[in-house]
C-alpha positions in Angstrom: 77.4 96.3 104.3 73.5 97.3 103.4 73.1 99.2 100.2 71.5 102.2 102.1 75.2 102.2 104.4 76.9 102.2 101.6 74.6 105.2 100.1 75.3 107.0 102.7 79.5 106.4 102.4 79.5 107.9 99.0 77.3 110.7 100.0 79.6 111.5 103.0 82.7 111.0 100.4 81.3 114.0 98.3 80.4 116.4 100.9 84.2 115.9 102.3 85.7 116.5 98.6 83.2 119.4 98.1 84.4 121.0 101.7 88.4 120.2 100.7 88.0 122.4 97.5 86.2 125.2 99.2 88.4 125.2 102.0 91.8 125.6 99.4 90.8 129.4 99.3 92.3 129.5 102.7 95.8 129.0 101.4 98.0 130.9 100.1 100.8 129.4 97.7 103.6 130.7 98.6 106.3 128.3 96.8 104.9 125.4 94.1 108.2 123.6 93.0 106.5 120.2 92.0 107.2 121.1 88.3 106.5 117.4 86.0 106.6 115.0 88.6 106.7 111.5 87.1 104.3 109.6 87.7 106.2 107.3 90.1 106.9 110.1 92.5 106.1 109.5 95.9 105.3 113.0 97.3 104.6 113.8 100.5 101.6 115.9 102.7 102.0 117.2 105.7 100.6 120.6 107.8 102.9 121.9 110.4 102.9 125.2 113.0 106.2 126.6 114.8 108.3 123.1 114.3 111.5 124.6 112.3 113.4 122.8 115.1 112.4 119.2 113.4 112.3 120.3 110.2 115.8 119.6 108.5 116.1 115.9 109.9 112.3 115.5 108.8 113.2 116.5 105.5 116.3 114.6 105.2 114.9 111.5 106.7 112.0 111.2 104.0 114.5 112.0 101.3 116.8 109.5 101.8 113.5 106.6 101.9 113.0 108.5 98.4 110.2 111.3 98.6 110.3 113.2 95.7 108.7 116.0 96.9 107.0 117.8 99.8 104.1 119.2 100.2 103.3 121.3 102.9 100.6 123.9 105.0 102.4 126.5 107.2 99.4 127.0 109.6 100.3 130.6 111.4 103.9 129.8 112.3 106.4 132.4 113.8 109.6 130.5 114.7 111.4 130.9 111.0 110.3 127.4 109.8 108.6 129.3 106.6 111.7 131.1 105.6 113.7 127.7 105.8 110.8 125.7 104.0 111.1 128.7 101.2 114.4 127.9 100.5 114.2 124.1 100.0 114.1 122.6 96.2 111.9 119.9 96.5 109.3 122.1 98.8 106.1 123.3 97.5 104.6 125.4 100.6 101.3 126.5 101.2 100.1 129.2 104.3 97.2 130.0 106.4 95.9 131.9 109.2 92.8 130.2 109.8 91.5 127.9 112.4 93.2 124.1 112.0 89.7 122.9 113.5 87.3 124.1 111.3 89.6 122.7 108.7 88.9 119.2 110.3 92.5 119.5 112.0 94.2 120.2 108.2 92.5 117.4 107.1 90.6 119.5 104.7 93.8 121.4 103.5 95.6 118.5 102.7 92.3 116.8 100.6 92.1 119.6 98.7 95.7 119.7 97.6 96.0 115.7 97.0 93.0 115.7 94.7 94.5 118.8 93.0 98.1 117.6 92.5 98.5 114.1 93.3 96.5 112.2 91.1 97.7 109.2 90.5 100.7 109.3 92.7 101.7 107.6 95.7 101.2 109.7 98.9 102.8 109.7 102.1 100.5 111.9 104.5 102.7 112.5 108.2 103.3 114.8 110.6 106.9 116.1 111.4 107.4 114.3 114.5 106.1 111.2 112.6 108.7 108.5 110.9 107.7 106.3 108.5 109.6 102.3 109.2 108.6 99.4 106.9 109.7 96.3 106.1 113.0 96.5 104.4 113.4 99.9 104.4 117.4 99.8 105.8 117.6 98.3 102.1 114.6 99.6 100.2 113.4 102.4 98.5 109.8 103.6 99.3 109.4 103.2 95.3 110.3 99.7 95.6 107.8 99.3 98.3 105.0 101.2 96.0 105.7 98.9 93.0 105.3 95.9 94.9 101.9 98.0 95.8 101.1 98.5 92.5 102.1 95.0 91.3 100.0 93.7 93.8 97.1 95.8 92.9 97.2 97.6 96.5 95.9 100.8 97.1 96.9 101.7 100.6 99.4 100.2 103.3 98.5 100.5 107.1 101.0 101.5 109.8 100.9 102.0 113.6 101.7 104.8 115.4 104.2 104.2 118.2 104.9 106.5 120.6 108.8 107.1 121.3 110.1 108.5 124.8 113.8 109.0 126.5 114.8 106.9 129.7 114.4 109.8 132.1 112.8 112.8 132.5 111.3 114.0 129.0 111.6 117.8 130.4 115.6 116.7 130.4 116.0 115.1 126.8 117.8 117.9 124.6 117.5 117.7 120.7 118.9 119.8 118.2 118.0 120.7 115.1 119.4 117.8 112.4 118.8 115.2 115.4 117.5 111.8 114.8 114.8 112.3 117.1 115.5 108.4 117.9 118.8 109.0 119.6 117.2 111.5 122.4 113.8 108.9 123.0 114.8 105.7 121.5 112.2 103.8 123.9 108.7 102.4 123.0 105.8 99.9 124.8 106.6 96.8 123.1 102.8 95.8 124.6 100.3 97.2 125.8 98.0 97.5 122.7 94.6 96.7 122.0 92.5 96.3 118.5 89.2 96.5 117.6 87.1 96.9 114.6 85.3 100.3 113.5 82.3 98.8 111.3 81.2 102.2 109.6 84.8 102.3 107.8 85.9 99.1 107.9 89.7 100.1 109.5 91.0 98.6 112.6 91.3 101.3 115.6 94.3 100.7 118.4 94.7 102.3 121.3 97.3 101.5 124.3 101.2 102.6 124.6 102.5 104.9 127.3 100.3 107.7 126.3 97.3 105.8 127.8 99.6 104.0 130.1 100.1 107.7 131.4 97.9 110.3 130.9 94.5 108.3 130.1 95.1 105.4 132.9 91.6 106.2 134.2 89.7 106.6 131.1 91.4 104.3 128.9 89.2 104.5 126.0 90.1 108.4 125.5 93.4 107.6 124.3 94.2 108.6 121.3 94.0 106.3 118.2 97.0 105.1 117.1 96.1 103.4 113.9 96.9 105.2 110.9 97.0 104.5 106.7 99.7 107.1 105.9 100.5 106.0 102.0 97.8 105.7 99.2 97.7 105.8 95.7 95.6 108.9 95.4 92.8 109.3 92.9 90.7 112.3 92.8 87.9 110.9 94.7 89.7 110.1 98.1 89.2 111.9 101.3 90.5 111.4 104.6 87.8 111.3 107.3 89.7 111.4 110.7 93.8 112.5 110.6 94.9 109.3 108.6 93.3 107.2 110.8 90.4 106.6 108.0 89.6 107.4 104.6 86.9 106.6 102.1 86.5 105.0 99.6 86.2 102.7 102.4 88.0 99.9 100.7 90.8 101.6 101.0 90.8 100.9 105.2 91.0 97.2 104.7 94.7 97.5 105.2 94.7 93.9 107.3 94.7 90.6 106.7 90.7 89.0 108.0 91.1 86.0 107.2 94.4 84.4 109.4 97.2 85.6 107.4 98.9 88.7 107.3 99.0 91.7 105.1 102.2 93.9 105.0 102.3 97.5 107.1 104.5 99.7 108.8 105.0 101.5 111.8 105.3 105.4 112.6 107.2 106.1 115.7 105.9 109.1 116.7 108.7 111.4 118.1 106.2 113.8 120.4 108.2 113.0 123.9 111.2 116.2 123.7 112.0 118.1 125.6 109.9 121.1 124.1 106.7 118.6 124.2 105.8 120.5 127.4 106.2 124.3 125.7 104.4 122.8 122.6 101.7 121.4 124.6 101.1 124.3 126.4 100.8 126.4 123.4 98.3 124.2 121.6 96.2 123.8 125.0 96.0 127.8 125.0 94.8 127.6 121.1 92.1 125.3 121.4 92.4 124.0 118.1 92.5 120.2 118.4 90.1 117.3 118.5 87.1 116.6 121.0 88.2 120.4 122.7 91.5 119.4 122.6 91.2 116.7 125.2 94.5 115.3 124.6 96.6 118.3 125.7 94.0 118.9 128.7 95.4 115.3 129.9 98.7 116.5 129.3 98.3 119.5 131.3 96.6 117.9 134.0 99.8 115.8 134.6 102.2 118.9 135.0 104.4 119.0 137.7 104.1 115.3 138.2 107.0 112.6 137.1 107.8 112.9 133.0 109.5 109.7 133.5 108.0 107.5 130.6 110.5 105.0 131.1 109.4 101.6 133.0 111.6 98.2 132.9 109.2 96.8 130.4 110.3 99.6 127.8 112.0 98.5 124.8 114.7 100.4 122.8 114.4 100.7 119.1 116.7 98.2 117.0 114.9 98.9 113.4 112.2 97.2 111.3 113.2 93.4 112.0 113.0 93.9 115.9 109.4 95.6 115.3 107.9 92.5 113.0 109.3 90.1 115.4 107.5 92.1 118.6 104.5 91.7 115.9 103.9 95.5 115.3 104.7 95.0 111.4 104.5 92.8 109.2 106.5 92.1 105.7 103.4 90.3 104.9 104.4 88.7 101.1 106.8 91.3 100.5 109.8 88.5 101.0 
């Protein structure tokens, strides 16, 4: 990369850290629990509206990997998730009423409070429909994944988001609250991806699975990006750029391996396809507050009233992290 590109990167760095500290006036602390976290705490960042339906197997699920603490926005929800978030121990809980885009989709919010309160710590940055699988993780702790991390002298581990769907009708797949999410839609695209390389940053990007098998079939390069580098080892001068698709300093993307071998990372399976997806996406169509005028949820109200079926023959079901490095969508890399 030219010296003037990579002028340009650190300039871009400190207007998004400048903007992520003037835009933590918009919150509101309701709750901060985090107390003396040791320094080997692996806390969590996540900004949610009107989900208190996921939340307690959300919670539970990241405690038992071995989160030590949550952090999270409350964006203008109504549905009682607050009050439940409120009472949690290990929750430190911020609100808003303002607009999730002009926060760059709560990518602001969260910047701001990771450079305030995370220094030096591990962070896991995911949404609530969003679970975190990665090599070993049936047997290990996400702090013995970070000290291998920190042994190695890595920074940042990868992950790709895979979409998760029921065999039927996704209107007719009822979850509860306390579900695993992955007994309702336990299938996935085992195929059906493709990679390239964004230049600027230095990340992958991957696109493919049944949400552009579906709703972007005829404009395939409008689906949405599925890569993602959900756990860093935050210092004060990270930002996210895009979700957690990319972050700078940009040496931090280079989650892969470029030169034939392989580099560990994970997987997300992302738990969107419930039966309330089509409430949910109704409701974030009407608010208008999601990327590129929230195109994503115009595709998903364009294909109302047509099949939900994800479900085709080629569909896998989940098994866990093994059957997932063995399609080739992790790797344990040289964590043996």
């Amino acid at each position: 990369m030219k010296k003037w590109d990579q002028y340009k990167l650190r300039l871009e760095r400190k207007r998004r850290r400048a903007r992520a500290l003037r835009k933590m006036r918009e919150l509101e602390c309701l709750a901060f629990k985090m107390g003396n976290l040791p320094k080997n705490a692996v806390i969590s960042f996540t900004t949610l509206r009107n989900e208190f339906v996921r939340l307690p197997y959300f919670l539970d699920y990241y405690r038992k990997l071995g989160v030590s603490h949550f952090c999270i926005v409350d964006n203008g929800s109504d549905d009682g998730g607050r009050d439940y978030l409120l009472a949690q121990p290990d929750v430190s809980l911020w609100h808003t009423e303002r607009s999730y885009k002009r926060s760059s989709f709560g990518v602001d919010w969260l910047n701001g409070l990771q450079s305030k309160h995370a220094d030096g710590h591990w962070c896991l940055t995911v949404d609530v429909d969003e679970f975190f699988v990665y090599p070993h993780c049936d047997t290990r702790s996400l702090a013995a994944l970070t000290n291998w991390l920190d042994a190695s002298r890595i920074r940042s581990f990868g992950a790709m988001l895979v979409d998760t769907y029921p065999k039927g009708a996704v209107s007719e797949s009822k979850y509860q609250a306390g579900q695993d999410p992955l007994d309702v839609a336990p299938y996935f695209d085992a195929g059906n991806y493709f990679f390239s390389r964004n230049f600027k940053y230095g990340n992958l990007w991957i696109q493919g699975g049944p949400r552009q098998r579906v709703f972007f079939k005829g404009r395939p390069a409008y689906a949405p990006a599925l890569n993602k580098i959900p756990l860093v080892k935050w210092a004060r001068g990270n930002v996210y750029i895009s979700s957690t698709h990319n972050l700078l300093p940009r040496s931090l993307n280079l989650t892969f391996a470029h030169n034939g071998g392989q580099r560990a990372s994970g997987v997300l399976m992302h738990t969107k396809f419930l039966h309330m997806f089509s409430d949910k996406a109704e409701e974030e169509l009407k608010r208008n507050e999601h990327y590129a005028r929230s195109r994503e949820y115009r595709s998903y109200a364009n294909h109302r009233g047509r099949n939900d079926n994800l479900w085709t023959e080629h569909s896998a079901k989940y098994e866990g992290w093994r059957q997932l490095q063995d399609i080739g969508l992790l790797s344990s890399g040289d964590w043996a």
